[in-house]
C-alpha positions as CSV (number, residue, x, y, z in Angstrom):
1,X,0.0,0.0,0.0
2,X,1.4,3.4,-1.1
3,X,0.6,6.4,0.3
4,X,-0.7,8.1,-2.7
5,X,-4.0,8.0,-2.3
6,X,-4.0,9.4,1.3
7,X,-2.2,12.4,-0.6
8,X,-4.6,12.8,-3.2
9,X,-7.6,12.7,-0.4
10,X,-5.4,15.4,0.9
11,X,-5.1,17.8,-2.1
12,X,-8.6,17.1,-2.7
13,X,-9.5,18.5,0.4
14,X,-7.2,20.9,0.9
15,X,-8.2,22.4,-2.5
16,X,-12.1,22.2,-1.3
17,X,-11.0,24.3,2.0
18,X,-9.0,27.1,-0.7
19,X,-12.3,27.5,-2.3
20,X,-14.0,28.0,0.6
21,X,-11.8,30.6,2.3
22,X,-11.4,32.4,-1.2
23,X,-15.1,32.0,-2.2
24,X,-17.0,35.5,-3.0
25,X,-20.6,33.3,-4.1
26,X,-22.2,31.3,-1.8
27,X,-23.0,28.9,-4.8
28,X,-19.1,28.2,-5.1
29,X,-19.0,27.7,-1.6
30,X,-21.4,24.7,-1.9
31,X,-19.8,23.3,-4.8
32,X,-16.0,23.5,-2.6
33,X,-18.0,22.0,-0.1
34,X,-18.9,19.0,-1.7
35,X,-15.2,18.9,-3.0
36,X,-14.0,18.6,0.1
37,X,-16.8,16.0,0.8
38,X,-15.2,14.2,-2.2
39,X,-11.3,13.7,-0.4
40,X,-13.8,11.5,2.5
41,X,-14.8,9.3,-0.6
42,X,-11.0,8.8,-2.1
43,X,-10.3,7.9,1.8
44,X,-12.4,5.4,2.7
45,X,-12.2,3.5,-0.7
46,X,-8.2,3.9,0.1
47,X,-8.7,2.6,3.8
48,X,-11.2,-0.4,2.2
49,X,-8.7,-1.1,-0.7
50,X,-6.5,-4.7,-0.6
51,X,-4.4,-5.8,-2.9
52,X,-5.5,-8.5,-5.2
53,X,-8.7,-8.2,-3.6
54,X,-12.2,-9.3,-4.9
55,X,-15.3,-8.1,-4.1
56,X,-17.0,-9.7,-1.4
57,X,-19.2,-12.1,-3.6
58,X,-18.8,-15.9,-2.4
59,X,-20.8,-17.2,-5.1
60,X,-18.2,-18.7,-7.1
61,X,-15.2,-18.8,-4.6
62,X,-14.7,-20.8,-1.5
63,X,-14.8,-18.2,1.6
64,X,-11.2,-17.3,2.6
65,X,-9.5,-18.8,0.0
66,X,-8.6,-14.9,-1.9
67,X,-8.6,-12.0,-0.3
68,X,-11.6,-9.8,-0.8
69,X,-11.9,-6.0,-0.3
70,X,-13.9,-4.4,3.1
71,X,-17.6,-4.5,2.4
72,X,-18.4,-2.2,5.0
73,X,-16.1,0.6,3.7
74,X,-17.7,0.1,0.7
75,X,-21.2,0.4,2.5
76,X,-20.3,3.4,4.0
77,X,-18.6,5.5,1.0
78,X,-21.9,4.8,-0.5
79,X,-23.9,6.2,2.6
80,X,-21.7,9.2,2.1
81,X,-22.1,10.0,-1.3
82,X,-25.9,10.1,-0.5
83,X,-25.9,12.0,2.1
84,X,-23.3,14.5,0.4
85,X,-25.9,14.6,-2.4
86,X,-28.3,15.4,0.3
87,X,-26.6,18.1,1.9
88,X,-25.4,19.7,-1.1
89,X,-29.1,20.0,-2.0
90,X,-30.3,21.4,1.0
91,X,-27.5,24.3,1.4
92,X,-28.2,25.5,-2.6
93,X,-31.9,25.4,-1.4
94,X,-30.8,28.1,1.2
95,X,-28.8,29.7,-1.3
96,X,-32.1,30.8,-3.2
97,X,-33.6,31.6,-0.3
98,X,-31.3,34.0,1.0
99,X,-30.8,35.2,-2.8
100,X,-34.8,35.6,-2.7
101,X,-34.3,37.8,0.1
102,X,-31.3,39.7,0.1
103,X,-30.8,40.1,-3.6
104,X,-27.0,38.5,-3.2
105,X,-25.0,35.7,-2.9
106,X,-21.9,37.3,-2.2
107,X,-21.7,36.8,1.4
108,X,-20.0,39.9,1.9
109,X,-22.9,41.5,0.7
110,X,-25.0,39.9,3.5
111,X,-24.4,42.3,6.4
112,X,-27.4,41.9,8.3
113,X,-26.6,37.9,8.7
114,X,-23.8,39.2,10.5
115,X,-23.8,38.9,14.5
């Protein structure tokens, strides 16, 4: 196992957080969100990964006789990718809203959000 992949999860996630410190539209803030959202999916497929793995099908194979790759990594890079999707959707639905009401999405522009 290389440590390659835990570097790209890295850049992927470090180039989600640039966009969301340099962001001026809340709409590009989202979409770095779900880039950084992205580096947890290129993780947890790393942390599942063996090499010369199968999947975890035993139709056709005696059980333990090859290596097969983590199911429940798997599992859960799928339960992430939903609820990514779901979250994503939910904070562009607030986007219009607060562009509905304020006129803006450049969150400097939204001064009476402020505290």
């Amino acid at each position: 196992m290389t440590f390659f992949p835990y570097l790209v999860a890295a850049y992927i996630f470090l180039v989600g957080c640039y966009g969301l410190a340099t962001s001026r539209n809340l709409i590009h803030a989202v979409g770095c969100l779900s880039v950084c959202q992205a580096a947890t999916y290129v993780l947890l497929l790393t942390v599942g990964y063996r090499d010369g793995g199968t999947a975890p099908v035993f139709s056709d194979i005696r059980p333990g006789s090859r290596p097969v790759v983590d199911p429940v990594v798997q599992a859960l890079t799928l339960t992430d990718v939903v609820v990514g999707a779901t979250v994503t959707a939910l904070l562009l639905a607030l986007v219009i809203q607060v562009v509905k009401r304020h006129g803006t999405a450049d969150p400097d522009e939204l001064r009476e959000l402020r505290g």
